[in-house]
N, C-alpha and C positions, 0 to 999 in steps of 0.2 A: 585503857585497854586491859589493865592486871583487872581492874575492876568487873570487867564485863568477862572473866577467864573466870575468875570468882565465882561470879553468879553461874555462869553456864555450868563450872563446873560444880558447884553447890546444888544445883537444877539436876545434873545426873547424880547426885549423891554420893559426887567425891570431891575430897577437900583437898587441893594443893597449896604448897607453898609457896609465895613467891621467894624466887633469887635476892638474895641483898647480901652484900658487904658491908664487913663490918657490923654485922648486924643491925642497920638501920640506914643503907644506903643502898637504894634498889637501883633498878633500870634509867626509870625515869632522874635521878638524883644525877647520875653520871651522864645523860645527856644532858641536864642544866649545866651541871661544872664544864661539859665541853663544850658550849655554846660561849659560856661566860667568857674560859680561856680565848677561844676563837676569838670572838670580840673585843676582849681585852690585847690581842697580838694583834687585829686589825688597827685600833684605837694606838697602840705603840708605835706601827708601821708607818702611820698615820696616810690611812689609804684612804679612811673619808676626803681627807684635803686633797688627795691625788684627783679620786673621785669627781671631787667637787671642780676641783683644778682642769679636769677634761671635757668635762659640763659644761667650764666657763668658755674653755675654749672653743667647742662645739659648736657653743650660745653666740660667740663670736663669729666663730665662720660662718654660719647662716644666718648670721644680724648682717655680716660684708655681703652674704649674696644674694638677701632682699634689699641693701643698697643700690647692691649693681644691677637686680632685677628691674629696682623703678627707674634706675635710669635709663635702661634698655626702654622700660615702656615709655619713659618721656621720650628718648630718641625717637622712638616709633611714629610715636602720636604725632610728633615734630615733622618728620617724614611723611606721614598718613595727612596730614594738614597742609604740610606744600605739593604733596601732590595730587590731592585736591585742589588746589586752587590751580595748580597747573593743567589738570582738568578740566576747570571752569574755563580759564584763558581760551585751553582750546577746543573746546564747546562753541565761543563766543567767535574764536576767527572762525569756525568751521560756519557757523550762522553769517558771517558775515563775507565770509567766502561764497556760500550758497546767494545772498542777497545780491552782493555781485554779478554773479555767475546768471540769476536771472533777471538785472536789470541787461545784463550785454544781450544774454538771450532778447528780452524784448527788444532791443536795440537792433541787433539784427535780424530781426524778423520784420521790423517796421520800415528799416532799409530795405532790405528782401523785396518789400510791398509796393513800396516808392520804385527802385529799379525796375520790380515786372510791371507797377502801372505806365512808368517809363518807357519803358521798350517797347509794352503792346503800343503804346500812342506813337514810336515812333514807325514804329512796323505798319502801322493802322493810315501812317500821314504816307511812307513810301509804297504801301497798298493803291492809297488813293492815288499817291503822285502817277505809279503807275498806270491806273485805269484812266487817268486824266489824257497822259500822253498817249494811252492806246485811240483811244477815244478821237483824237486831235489826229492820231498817223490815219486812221481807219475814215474820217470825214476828210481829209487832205487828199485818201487813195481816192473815196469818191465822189469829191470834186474834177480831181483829176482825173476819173474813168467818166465821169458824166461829160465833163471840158471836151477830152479826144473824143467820146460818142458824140459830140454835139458838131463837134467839127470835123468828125467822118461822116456826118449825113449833112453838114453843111456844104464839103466837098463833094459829095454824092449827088445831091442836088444840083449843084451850082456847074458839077460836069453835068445832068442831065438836060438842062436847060439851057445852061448857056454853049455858044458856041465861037468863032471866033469871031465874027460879025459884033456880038454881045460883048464881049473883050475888045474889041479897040473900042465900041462908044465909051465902056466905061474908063477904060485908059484915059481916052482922050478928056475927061469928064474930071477926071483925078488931075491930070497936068493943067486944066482950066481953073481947078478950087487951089491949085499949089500955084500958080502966077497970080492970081489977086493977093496972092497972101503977100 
């Protein structure tokens, strides 16, 4: 920098001097000697080894807490792996829960099918049985309304015709086939 003060000022056409002691110990000279001293009281103190000494320790605590970082990831991973397969486990009952669940379904739906074909047949047999017995009351009434009509115009007749003249032959007719016997 004395240098470029030089020029600049050599440039304006005036000459300075530089500052120095002792006559040959400038600006620049006493900041060397105070750097040395410096370094040299550092180097005494011996604060590189302190330096170094905090570095190491530093170098240690985050050497301990990428230790304890991978074990956390192994724990993890450990954890992340059983529970997947705990996943998987029940993935497989839930699959087999479902299979289950629709074999019963078909199971009772095929019973379902069986029972209603059941009952319509049995409903279908006391349908029949009914109409059978209707059937048999309704030809029993007439026989028995054709019977009493036959033998209300048999009695019709038989008072038209007969008289009591006609009533003892036949009496007498009936007591004659009842003594041979």
């Amino acid at each position: 920098m004395a240098n470029f003060l030089i020029i600049l000022s050599e440039a304006a056409g005036e000459v300075h001097a530089e500052p120095a002691s002792f006559g040959f110990i400038d600006a620049t000279v006493w900041v060397s000697i105070a750097m040395a001293i410096f370094i040299a009281i550092l180097l005494w103190k011996k604060v590189p080894a302190l330096v170094a000494g905090m570095l190491d320790n530093k170098i240690a605590e985050i050497s301990k807490q990428l230790k304890e970082a991978e074990q956390l990831r192994l724990d993890a991973e450990s954890l992340k792996a059983e529970y997947e397969a705990k996943l998987a486990d029940a993935a497989k009952e839930a699959d087999d829960m479902r299979a289950r669940a629709d074999a019963e379904a078909e199971a009772l739906v095929a019973k379902a099918k069986a029972d209603a074909t059941a009952l319509i047949g049995r409903r279908k047999q006391m349908a029949e049985d009914r109409i059978a017995a209707a059937e048999a009351t309704a030809l029993s009434e007439v026989r028995s309304a054709a019977a009493k009509a036959a033998t209300d115009a048999a009695a019709a007749l038989i008072t038209e015709k007969h008289n009591a003249a006609a009533d003892k032959t036949l009496v007498d007719q009936a007591i004659a086939g009842v003594a041979k016997v």
